[in-house]
Legacy VTK file of the C-alpha trace (Angstrom):
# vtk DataFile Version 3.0
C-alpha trace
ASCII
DATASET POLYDATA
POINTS 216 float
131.994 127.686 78.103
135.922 126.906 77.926
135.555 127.085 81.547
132.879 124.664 82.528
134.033 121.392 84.468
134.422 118.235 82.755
131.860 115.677 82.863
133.245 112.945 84.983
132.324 109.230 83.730
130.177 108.342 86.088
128.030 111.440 86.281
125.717 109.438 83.180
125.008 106.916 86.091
124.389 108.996 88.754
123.595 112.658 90.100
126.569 114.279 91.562
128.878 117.289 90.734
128.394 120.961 89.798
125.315 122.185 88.853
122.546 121.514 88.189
123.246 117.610 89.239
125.077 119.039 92.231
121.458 120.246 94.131
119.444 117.248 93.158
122.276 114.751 94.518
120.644 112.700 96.861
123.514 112.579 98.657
123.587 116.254 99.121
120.109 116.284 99.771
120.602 113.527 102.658
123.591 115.802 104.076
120.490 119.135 104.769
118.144 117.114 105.541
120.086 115.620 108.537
121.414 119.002 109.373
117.575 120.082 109.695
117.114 117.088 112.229
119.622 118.157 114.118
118.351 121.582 114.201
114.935 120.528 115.149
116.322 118.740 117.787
117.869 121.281 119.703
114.291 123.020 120.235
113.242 121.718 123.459
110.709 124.601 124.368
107.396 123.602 126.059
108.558 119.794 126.616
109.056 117.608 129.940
112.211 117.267 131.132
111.807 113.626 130.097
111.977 114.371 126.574
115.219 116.273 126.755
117.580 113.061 127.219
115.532 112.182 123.720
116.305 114.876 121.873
119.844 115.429 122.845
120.531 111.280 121.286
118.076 112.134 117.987
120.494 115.247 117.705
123.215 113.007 118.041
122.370 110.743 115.770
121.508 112.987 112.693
124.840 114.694 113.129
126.039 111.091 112.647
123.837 110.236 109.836
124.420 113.495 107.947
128.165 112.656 108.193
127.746 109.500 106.863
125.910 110.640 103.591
128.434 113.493 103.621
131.456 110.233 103.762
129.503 108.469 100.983
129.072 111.680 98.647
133.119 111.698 98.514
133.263 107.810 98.240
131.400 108.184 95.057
133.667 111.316 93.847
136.359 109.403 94.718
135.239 106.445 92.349
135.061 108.603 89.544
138.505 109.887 90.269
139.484 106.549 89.858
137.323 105.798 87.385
138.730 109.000 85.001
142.260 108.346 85.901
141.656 104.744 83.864
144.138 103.424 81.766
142.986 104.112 77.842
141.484 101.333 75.991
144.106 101.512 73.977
146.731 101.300 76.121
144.897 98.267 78.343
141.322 97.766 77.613
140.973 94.879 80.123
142.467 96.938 82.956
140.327 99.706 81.853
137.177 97.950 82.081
137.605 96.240 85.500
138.627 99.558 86.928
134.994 101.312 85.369
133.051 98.036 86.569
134.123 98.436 89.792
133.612 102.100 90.329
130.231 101.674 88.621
129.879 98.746 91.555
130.671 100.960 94.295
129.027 103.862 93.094
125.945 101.922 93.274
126.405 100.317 96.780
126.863 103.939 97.852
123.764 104.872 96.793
121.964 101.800 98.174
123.894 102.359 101.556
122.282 105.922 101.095
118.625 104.861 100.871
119.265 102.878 104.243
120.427 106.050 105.806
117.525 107.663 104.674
115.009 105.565 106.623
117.529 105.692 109.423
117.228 109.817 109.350
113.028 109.343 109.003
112.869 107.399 112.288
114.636 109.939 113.960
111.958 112.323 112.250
108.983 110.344 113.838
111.075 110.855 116.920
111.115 114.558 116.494
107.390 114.887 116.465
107.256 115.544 119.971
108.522 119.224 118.831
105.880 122.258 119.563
106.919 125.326 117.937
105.548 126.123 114.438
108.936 127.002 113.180
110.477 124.088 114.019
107.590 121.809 112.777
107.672 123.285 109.306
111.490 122.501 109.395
110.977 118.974 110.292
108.544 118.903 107.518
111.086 120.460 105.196
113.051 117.588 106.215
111.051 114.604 105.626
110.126 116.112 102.458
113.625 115.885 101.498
114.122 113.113 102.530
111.478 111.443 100.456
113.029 113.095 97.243
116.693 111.673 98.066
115.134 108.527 99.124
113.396 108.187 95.496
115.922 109.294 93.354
118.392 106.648 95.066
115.800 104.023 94.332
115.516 104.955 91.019
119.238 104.768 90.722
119.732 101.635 92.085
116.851 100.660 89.862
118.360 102.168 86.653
121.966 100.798 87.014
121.151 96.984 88.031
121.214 95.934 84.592
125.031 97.202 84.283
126.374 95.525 87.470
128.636 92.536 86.405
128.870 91.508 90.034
126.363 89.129 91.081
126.568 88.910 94.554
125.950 92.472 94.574
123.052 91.915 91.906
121.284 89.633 94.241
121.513 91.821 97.409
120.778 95.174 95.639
117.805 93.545 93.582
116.391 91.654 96.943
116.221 95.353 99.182
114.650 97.374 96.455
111.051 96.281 97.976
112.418 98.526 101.132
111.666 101.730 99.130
108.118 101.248 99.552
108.238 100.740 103.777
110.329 104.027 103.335
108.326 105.734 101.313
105.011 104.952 103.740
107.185 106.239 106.704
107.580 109.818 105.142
103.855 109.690 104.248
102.619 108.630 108.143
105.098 111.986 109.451
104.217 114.178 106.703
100.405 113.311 107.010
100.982 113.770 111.542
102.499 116.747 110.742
99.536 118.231 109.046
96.755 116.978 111.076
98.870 118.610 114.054
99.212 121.728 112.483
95.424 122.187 111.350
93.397 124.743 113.014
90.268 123.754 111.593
87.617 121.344 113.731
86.276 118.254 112.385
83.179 119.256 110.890
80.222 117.808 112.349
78.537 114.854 110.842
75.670 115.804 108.390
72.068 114.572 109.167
70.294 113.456 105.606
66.959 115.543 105.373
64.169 113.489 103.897
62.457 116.206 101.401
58.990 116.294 101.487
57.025 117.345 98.826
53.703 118.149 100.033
LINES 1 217
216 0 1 2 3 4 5 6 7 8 9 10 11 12 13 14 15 16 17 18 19 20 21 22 23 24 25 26 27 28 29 30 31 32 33 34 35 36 37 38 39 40 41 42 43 44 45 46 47 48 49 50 51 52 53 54 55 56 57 58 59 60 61 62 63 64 65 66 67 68 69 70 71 72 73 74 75 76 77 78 79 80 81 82 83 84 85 86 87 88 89 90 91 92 93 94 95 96 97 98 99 100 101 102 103 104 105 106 107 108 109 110 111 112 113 114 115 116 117 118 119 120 121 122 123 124 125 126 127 128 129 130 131 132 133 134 135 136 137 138 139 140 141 142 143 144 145 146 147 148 149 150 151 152 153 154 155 156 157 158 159 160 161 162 163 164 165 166 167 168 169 170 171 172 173 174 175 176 177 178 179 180 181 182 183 184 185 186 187 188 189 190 191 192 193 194 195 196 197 198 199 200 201 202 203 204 205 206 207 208 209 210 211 212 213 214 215
């Protein structure tokens, strides 16, 4: 396709840009599903007028968070602006290299700083629970759900670029808040699992009596 965009450097390191990286961004992904808590939010059918003060600073808040994966899904384009705009290797190989380290370094943090934000967005989630209506439930569902799948692709990101980083510091921070994934991870799981038990019609079933068979 003569067309077609060209592949910026860092797009081997992360997902980002056109399709079909573009949906999959986690970034992106972070961006709806904060737009979906805010959404949810704003249904305050059914509840006490105590929970209405709640809602309006959960609303708030995913506004804020969606921003902020919105601000770090241009950081990262912006990095590989900078990174494509490198001088040659002919022309200065040394300058080119620090300038690719350090967009590969930022492009990283980014994504870190994104898996935060995504446990930020799920505790406004378990906030949200207090929700009735169906349709609003299912969104919130639709949310955590996505959440989970930006939250483990910019794990496995992280994960996947460590061995690159030249920056140690960075190295050392990065490597020590990987384990957070997994308290993440078990928050999506407790809403998700809520979610369904709430939204089950049937009854426990009764607990079965064992029948001692008698064969006379």
């Amino acid at each position: 396709m003569p067309n077609a965009p060209r592949a910026s450097w860092i797009d081997q390191f992360v997902l980002r840009g056109p399709e079909p990286g573009g949906t999959l961004s986690p970034f992106r992904l972070a961006v709806t599903a904060g737009e979906q808590l805010a959404r949810v939010a704003e249904d305050r059918s059914g509840l006490p007028r105590a929970a209405y003060d709640t809602l309006g600073t959960a609303r708030h808040q995913a506004r804020l968070l969606a921003e902020l994966a919105r601000l770090l899904d241009q950081d990262v384009s912006s990095l590989a602006r900078k990174a494509d705009g490198a001088p040659s290797a002919l022309d200065d190989a040394v300058g080119r290299a620090r300038v690719l380290s350090t967009a590969l370094s930022g492009t990283v943090r980014a994504t870190a700083t994104l898996l935060d934000t995504c446990h930020s967005m799920l505790l406004l989630a378990e906030q949200l629970l207090v929700v009735r209506r169906t349709r609003s439930r299912l969104e919130l569902m639709a949310a955590v759900e996505t959440l989970r799948g930006a939250a483990s692709t910019a794990h496995l990101t992280v994960l996947a670029n460590l061995p690159r980083l030249t920056d140690s510091v960075l190295y050392d921070e990065l490597e020590s808040g990987l384990r957070s994934v997994e308290v993440t991870m078990a928050l999506a799981g407790r809403i998700s699992d809520r979610i369904r038990s709430d939204m089950d019609p049937r009854p426990p079933l009764p607990a079965q009596r064992s029948i001692l068979w008698d064969p006379s």
